[in-house]
C-alpha positions in Angstrom: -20.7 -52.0 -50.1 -22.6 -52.6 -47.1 -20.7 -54.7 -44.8 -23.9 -56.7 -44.0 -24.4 -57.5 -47.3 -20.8 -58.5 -47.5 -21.4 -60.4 -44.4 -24.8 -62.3 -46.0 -23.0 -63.4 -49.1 -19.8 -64.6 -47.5 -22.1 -67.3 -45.7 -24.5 -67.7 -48.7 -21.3 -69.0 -50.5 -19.6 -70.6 -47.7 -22.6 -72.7 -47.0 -23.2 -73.4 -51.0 -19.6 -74.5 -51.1 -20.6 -76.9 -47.8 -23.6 -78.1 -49.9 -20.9 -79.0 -52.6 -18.6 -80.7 -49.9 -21.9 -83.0 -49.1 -22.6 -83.6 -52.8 -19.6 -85.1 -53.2 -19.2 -86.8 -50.2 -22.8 -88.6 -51.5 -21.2 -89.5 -55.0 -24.2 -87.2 -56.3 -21.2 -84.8 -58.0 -17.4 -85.5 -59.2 -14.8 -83.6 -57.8 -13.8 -82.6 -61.1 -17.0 -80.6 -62.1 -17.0 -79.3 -58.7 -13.5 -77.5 -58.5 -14.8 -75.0 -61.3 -17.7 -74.4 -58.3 -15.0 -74.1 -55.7 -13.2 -71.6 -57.8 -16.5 -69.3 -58.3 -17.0 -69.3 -54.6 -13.3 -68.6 -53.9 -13.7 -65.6 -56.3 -16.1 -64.7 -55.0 -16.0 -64.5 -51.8 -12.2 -62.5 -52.6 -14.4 -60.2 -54.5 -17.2 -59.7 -51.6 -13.6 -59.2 -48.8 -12.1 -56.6 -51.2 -14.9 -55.1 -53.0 -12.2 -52.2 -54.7 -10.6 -55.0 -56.5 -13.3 -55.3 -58.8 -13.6 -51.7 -60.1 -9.6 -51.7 -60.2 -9.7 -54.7 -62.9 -12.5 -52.9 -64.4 -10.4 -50.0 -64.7 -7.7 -51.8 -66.0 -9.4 -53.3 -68.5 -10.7 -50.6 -70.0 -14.4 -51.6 -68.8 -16.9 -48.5 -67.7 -18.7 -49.9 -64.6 -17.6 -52.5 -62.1 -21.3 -54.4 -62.5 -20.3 -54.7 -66.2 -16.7 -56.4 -64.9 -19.1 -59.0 -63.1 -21.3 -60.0 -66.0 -18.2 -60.4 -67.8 -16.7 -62.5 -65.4 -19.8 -64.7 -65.1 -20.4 -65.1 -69.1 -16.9 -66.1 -69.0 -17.7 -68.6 -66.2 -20.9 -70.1 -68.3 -18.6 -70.3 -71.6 -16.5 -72.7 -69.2 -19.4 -74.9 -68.0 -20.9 -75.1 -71.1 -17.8 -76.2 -73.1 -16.6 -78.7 -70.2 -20.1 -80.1 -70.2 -19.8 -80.5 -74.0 -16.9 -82.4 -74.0 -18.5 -84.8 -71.1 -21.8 -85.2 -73.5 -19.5 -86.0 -76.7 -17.3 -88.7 -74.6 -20.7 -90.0 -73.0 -22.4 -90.2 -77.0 -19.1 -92.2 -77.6 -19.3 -94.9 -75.0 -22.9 -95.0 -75.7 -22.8 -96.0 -79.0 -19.8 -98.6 -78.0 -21.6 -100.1 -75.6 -24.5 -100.1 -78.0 -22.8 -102.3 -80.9 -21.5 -104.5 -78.1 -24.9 -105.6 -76.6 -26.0 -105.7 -80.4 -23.1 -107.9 -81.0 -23.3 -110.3 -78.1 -27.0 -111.0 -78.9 -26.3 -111.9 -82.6 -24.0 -114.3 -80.5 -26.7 -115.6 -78.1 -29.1 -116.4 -81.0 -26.4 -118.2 -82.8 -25.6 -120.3 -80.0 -29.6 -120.7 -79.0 -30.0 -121.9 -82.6 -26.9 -124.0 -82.5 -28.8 -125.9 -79.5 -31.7 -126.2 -80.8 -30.8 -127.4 -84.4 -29.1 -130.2 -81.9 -31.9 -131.5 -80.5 
């Protein structure tokens, strides 16, 4: 590889990992979805320094081209998103529905006690 194009995406990704560092700082993303980010970039970016490491797991792995190692990598990567978001959309559907009985519940409440007053006066 090129060691300009080396060069290009080791800022690309140090500057997306900045953008990350500022996202968080703005409370517009958790540090917990972001480490899996950090951890692309990190592999990346050890990936784009040694550029043979990725056709020696390839090799060892039994896989024919390097490129094919990467698209392995990176459908691995989405199955991790995809199934950590999951989990986060379940627990949110939870704590939806909660907080949905409870409201229902404390209105019953607030009409019995409006009716309690009125039936008062």
């Amino acid at each position: 590889m090129d060691i300009k194009i080396q060069l290009i995406v080791a800022v690309i990704i140090v500057i997306a990992m900045g953008i990350v560092v500022m996202m968080i700082k703005n409370k517009q993303l958790e540090l917990r979805y972001a480490l899996s980010w950090f951890a692309l970039g990190v592999g990346i970016l050890i990936l784009d320094c040694f550029p043979d490491l990725i056709t020696e797991l390839a090799n060892m792995m039994g896989i024919g081209t390097p490129i094919n190692m990467l698209f392995f990598f990176g459908f691995c990567f989405s199955l991790m998103v995809i199934f950590v978001l999951t989990v986060v959309v379940s627990k949110l559907t939870v704590k939806v529905k909660r907080l949905t009985q409870e409201i229902a519940m404390f209105e019953e409440e607030m009409k019995k006690k409006l009716q309690a007053k009125e039936d008062c006066k």
